[in-house]
C-alpha positions as CSV (number, residue, x, y, z in Angstrom):
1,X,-274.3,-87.9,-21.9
2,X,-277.8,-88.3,-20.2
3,X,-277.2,-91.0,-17.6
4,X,-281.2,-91.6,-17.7
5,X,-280.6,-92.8,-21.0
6,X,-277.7,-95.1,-20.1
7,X,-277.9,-98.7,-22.1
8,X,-274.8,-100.4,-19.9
9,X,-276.2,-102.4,-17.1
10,X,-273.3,-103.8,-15.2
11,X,-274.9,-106.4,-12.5
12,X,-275.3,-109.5,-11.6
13,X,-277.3,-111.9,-13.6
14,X,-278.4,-108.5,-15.6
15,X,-279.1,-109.4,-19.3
16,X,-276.2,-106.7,-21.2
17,X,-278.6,-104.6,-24.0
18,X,-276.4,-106.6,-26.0
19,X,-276.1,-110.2,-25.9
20,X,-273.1,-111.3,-28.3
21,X,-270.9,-114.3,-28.4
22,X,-273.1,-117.1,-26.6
23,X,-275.1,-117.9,-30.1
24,X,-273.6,-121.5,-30.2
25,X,-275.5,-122.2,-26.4
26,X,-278.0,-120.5,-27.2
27,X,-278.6,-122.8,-30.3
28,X,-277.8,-126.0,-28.6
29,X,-281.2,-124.9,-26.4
30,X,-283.0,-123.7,-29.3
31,X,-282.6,-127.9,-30.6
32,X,-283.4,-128.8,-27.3
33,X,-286.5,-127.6,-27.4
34,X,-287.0,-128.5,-30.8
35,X,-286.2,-132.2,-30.6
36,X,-289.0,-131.8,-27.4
37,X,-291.5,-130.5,-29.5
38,X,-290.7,-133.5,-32.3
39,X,-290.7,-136.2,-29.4
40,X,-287.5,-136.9,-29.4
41,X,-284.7,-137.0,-26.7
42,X,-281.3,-134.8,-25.7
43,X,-278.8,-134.7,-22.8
44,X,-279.0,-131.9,-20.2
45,X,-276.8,-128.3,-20.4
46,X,-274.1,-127.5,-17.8
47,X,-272.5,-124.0,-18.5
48,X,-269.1,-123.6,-17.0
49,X,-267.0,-120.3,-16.7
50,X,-265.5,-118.0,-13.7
51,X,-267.7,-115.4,-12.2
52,X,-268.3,-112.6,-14.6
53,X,-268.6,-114.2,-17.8
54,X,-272.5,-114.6,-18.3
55,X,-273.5,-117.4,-17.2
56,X,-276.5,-116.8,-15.0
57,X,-277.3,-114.4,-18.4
58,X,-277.2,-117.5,-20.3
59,X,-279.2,-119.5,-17.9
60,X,-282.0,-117.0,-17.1
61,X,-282.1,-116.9,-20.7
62,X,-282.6,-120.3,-21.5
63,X,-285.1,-120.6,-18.5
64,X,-287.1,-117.8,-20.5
65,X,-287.4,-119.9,-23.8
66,X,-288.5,-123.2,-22.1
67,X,-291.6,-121.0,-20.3
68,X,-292.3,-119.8,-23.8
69,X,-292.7,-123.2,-25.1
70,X,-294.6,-123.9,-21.8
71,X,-292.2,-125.9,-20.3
72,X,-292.4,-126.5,-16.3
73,X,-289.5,-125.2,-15.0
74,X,-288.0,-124.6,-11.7
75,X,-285.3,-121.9,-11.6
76,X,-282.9,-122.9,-7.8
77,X,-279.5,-121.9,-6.6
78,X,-277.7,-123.7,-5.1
79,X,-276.1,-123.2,-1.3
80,X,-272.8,-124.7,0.1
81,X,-273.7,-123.7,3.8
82,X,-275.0,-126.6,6.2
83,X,-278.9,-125.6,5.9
84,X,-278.4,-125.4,1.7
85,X,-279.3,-129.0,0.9
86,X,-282.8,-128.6,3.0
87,X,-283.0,-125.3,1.4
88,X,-283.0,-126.2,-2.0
89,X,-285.2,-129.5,-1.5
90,X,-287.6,-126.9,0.0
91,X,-287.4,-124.5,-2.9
92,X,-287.5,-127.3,-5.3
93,X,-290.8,-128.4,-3.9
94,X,-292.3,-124.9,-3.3
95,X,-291.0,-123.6,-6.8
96,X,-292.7,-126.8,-8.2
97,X,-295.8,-126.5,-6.8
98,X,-296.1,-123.0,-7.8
99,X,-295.2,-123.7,-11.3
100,X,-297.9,-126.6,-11.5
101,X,-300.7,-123.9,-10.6
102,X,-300.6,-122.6,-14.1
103,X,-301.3,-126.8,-15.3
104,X,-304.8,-126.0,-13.2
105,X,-305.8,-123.6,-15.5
106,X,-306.6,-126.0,-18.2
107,X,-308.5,-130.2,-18.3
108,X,-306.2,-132.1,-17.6
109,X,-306.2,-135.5,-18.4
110,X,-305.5,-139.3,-16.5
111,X,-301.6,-138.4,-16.4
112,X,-301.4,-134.7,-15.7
113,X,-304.0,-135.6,-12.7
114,X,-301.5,-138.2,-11.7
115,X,-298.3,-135.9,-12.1
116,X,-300.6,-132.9,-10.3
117,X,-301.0,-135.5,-7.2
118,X,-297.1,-136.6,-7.3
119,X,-296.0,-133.2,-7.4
120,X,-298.3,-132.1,-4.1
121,X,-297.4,-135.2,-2.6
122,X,-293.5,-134.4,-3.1
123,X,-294.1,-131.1,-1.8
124,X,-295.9,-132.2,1.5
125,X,-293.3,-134.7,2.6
126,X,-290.4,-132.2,2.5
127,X,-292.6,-129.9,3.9
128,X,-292.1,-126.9,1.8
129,X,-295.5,-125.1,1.8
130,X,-299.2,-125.8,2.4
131,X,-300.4,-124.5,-1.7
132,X,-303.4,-127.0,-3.1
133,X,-303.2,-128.1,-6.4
134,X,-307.1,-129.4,-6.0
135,X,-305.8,-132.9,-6.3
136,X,-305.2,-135.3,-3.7
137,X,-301.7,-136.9,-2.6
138,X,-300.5,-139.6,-4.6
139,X,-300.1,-142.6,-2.6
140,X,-297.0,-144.3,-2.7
141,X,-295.2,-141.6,-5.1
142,X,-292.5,-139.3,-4.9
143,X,-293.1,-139.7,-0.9
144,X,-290.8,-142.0,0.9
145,X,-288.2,-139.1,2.6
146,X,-285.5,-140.4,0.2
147,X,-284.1,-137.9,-1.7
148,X,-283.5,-140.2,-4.9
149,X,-286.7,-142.1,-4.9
150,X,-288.8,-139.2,-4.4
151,X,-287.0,-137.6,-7.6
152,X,-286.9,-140.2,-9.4
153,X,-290.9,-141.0,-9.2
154,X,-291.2,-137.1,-9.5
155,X,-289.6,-137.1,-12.9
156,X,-291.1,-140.2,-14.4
157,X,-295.0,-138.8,-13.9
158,X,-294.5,-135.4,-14.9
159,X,-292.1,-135.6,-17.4
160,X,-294.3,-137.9,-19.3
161,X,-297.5,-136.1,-18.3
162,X,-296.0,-133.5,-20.1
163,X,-294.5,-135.3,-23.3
164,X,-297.8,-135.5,-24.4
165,X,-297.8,-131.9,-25.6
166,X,-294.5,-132.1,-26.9
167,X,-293.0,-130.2,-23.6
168,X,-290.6,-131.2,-20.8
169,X,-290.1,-130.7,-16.8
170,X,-286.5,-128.5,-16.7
171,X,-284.8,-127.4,-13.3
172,X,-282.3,-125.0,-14.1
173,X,-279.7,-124.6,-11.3
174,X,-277.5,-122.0,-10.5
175,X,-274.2,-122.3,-8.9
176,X,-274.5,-125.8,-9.2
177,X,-271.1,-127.4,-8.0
178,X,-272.7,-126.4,-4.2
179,X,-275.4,-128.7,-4.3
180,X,-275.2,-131.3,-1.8
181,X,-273.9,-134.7,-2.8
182,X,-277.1,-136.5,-1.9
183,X,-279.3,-133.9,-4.2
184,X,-276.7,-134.0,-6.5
185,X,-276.5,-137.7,-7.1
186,X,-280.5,-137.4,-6.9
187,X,-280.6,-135.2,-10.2
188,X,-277.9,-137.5,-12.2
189,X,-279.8,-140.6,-11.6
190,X,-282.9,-138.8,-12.7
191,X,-281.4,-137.2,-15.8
192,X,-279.5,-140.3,-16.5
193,X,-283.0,-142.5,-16.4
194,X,-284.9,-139.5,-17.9
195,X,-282.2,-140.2,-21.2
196,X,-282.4,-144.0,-21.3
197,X,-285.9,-143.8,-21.0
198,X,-286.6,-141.2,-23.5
199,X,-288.3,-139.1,-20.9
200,X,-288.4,-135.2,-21.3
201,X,-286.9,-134.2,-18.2
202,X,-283.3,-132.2,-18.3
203,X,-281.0,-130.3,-15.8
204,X,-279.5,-127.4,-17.4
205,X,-276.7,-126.0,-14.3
206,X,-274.5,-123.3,-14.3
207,X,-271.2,-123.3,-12.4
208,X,-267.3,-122.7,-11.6
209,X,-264.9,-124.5,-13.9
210,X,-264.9,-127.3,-11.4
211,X,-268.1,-128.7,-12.2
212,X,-267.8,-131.1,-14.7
213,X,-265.5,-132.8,-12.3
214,X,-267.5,-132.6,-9.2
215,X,-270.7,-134.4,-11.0
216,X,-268.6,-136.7,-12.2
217,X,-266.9,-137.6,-9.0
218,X,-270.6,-138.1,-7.5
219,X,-271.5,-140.3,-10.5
220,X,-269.1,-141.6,-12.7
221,X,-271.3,-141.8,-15.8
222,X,-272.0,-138.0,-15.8
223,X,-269.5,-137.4,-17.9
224,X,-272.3,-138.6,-20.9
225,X,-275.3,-136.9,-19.3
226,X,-274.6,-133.1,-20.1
227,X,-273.8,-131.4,-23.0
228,X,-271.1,-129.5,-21.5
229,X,-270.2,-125.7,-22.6
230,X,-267.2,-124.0,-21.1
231,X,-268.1,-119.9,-21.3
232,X,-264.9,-117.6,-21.2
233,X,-263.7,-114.2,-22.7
234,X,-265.7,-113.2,-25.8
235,X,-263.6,-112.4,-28.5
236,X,-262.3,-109.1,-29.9
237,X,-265.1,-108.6,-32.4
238,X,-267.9,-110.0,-30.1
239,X,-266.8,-107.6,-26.5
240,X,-266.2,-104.7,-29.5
241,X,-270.4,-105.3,-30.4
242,X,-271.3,-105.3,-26.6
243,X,-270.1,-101.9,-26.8
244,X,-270.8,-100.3,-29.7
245,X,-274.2,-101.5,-30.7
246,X,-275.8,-100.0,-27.4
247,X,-274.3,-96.9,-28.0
248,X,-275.0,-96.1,-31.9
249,X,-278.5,-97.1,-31.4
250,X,-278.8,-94.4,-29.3
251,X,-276.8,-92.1,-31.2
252,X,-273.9,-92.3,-29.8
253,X,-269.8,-94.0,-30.6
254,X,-266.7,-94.8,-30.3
255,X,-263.5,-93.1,-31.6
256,X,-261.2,-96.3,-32.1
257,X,-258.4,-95.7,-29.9
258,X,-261.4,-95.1,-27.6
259,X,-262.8,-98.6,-28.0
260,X,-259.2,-100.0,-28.3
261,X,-258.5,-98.8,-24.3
262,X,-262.1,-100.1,-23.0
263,X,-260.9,-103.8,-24.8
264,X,-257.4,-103.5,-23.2
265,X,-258.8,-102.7,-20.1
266,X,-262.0,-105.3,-19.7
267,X,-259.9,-108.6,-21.5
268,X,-263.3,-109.3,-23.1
269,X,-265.3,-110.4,-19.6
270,X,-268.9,-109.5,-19.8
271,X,-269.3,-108.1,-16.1
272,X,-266.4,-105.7,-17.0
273,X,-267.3,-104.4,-20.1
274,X,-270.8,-103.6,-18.7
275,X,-268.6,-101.8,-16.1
276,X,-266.4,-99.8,-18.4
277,X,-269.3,-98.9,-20.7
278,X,-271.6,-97.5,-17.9
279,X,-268.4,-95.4,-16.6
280,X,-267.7,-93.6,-20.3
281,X,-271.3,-93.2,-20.9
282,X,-271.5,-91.0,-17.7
283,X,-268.3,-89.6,-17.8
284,X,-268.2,-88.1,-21.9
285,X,-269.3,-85.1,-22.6
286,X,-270.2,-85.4,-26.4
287,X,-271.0,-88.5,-28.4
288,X,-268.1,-89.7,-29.6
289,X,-266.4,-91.4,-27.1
290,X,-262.6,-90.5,-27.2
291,X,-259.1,-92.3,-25.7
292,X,-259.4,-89.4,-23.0
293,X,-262.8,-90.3,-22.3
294,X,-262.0,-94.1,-22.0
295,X,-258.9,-93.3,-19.9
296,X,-261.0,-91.9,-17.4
297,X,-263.9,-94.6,-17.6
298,X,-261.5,-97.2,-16.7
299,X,-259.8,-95.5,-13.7
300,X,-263.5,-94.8,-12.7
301,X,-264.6,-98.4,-13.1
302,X,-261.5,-99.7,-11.9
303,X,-262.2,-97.9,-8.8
304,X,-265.8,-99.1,-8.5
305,X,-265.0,-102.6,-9.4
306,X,-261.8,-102.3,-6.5
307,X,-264.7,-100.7,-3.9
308,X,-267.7,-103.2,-4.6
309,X,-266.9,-106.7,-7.2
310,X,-263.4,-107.2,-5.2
311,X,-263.8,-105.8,-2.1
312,X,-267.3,-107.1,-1.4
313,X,-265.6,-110.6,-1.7
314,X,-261.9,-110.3,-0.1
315,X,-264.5,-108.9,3.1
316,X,-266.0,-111.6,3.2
317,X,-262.9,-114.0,4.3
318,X,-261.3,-113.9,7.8
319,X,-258.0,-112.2,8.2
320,X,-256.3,-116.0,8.4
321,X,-258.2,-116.6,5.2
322,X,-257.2,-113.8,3.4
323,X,-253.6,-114.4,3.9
324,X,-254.4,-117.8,1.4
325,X,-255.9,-115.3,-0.8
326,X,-252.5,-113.0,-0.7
327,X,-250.5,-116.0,-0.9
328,X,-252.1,-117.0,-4.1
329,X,-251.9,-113.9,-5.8
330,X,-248.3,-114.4,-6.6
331,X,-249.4,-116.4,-9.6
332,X,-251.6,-114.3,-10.9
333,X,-254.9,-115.2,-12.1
334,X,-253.1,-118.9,-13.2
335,X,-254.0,-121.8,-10.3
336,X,-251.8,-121.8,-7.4
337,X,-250.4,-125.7,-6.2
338,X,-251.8,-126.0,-2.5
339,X,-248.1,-127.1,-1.6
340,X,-247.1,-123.6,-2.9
341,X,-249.6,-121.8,-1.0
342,X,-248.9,-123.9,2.4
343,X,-245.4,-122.9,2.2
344,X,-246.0,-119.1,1.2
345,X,-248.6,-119.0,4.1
346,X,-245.9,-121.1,6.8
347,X,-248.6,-123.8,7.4
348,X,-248.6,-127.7,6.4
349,X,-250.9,-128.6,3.7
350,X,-253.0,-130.6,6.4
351,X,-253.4,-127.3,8.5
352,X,-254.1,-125.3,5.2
353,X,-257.6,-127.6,4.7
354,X,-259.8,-126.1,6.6
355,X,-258.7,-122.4,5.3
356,X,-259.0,-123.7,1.6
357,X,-262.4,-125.5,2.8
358,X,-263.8,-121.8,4.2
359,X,-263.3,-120.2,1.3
360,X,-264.3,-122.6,-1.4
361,X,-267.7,-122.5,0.9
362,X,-267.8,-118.7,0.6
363,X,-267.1,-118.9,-3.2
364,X,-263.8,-116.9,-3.5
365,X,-261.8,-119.6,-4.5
366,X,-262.4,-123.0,-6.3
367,X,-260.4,-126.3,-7.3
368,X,-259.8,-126.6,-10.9
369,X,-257.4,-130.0,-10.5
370,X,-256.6,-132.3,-7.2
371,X,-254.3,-130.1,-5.3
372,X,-254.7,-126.7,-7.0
373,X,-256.5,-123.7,-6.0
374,X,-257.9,-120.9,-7.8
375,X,-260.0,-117.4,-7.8
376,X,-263.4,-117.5,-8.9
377,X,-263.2,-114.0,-10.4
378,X,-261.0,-112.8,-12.9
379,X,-258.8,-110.1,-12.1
380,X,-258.4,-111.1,-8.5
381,X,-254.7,-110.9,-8.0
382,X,-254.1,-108.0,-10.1
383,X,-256.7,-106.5,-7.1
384,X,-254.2,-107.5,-4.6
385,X,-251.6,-106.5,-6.2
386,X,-253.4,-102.7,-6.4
387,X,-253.9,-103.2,-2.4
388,X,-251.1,-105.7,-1.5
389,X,-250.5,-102.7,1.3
390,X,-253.4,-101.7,2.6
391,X,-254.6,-105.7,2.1
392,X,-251.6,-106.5,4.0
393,X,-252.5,-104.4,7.3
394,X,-256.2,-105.0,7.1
């Protein structure tokens, strides 16, 4: 097969050429956007899943529709390292201001000229960049160096600049269980005064399974802010259309055994079916793909995922840190009890904190309950269990 003409596009963030089983989010933004248009209110979106699964997909797409209804939108990631909660104010403010440009194009009236001089006004007190809007500063709004006042005043004058056109002000915020607590406390309060005030203004995050818990342990009431959708495995029928739509509208298909083994071997996550459909594309010499043909795309993408998706991460922990990391593996891709791992490791659970610390910062690992660790990627152990020897000298 001509890999020119290749339609699999393993990657991350890469939109699949097919985008299957995420209709019920992708609705839940369509009425979002709808009840906007119609004036009317809705609670934020936090997508929730392990690496892999689509959800910066999701989100990109979602970002896309809102600047086709001519939303403002501000598209961040997040950062756990000490200079991330700067970082992201900055971005915040420079992504905003560059946003508002397109707002210049047209009159604007009493409140967009208002929300025009809160927004420039925001971005010179955190300092982010020196772009005019043509307006002057607000005085007194969105400018006082605290974090949650300067949202706060931020969101009330654009969002209901905007409203008047039947639009809203999103921020949609990838990897969000790394914000900061002080941003993130910032941006419940707003969403939370945005709903009771019927202001168009929503967050819509994407995370780590953890993050329904982390925004509600830095507000208590965000449990009622978010319409919160888990993203997992897509079922049989839904990972069987990722693969064979691509490839029959390009002529091309799958013998069933041969779509049965590519199943087997990608357990219906996104990133690996990409992964295992770019391999037998490649690797088949006639259309229809055969068992022998997916046989060798999965030891191929096996290989590639082993050499880049796992590797690139278990290289990125210490050689102290990667013995938590081999510790864990002996239950699988299930959570590991922090006790277990202490004692597998020969540390107390108080010496085990900073290693468990490290990596949650570097995003191999994550917290799904008090007192339990976890991989962020699926397949992680069954990686170490492929290297345990070479991991084990290394």
């Amino acid at each position: 097969m001509d890999p020119s003409l290749n339609p699999y596009s393993p990657g991350s963030g890469r939109r699949p050429p097919e985008l299957v089983g995420r209709t019920g989010e992708l609705e839940a933004f369509d009425t979002l956007v709808a009840r906007t248009r119609n004036r009317l209110s809705d609670r934020g979106i936090v997508l929730t899943g392990l690496r892999g699964v689509g959800k910066t997909v999701l989100l990109n797409e979602m970002h896309a529709h809102a600047d086709r209804f001519e939303w403002l939108t501000v598209r961040l990631e997040a950062r756990r390292d000490e200079a991330g909660a700067a970082a992201v104010r900055r971005a915040l403010a420079r992504d905003l201001v560059a946003a508002a440009r397109k707002l210049t194009r047209r009159s604007v009236g009493a409140r967009m000229r208002q929300a025009l001089e809160t927004i420039s006004a925001f971005n010179a007190t955190i300092g982010a960049t020196g772009i005019s809007l043509g307006v002057d500063l607000a005085n007194g709004r969105a400018d006082s160096g605290d974090p949650e006042v300067d949202l706060l005043e931020l969101v009330e004058d654009v969002s209901l600049a905007l409203a008047e056109d039947g639009r809203a002000f999103g921020l949609f915020i990838d990897e969000m269980q790394d914000l900061d607590q002080i941003t993130m406390g910032a941006l419940i309060a707003a969403q939370h005064l945005a709903g009771q005030r019927g202001w168009p203004f929503y967050v819509i995050g994407a995370g780590l399974p953890n993050l329904p818990r982390v925004l509600t342990e830095t507000r208590s009431y965000a449990e009622r802010l978010f319409n919160y959708r888990p993203i997992g495995q897509l079922p049989p029928g839904e990972a069987a259309r990722a693969l064979v739509e691509p490839a029959e509208r390009l002529g091309a298909g799958f013998a069933a055994d041969g779509l049965d083994t590519i199943l087997e071997a990608a357990g219906g996550y996104p990133y690996f079916l990409q992964e295992y459909g770019q391999a037998i594309w490649n690797l088949a010499p006639a259309k229809t793909f055969t068992a022998d043909d997916a046989a060798a795309a999965v030891q191929f993408g096996l290989e590639h995922l082993d050499a880049a998706f796992f590797r690139s991460r278990w290289e990125r922990a210490t050689p102290a840190e990667r013995r938590v990391l081999l510790a864990m593996a002996q239950d699988h891709d299930a959570p590991s009890q922090t006790s277990d791992v202490a004692r597998r490791v020969g540390l107390k659970i108080t010496s085990l904190g900073p290693y468990r610390a490290n990596l949650m910062a570097k995003g191999l690992i994550y917290s799904p309950e008090h007192g339990q660790v976890a991989y962020t990627v699926p397949g992680m152990a069954a990686f170490v269990d492929r290297h345990r020897d070479d991991l084990d000298r290394a």
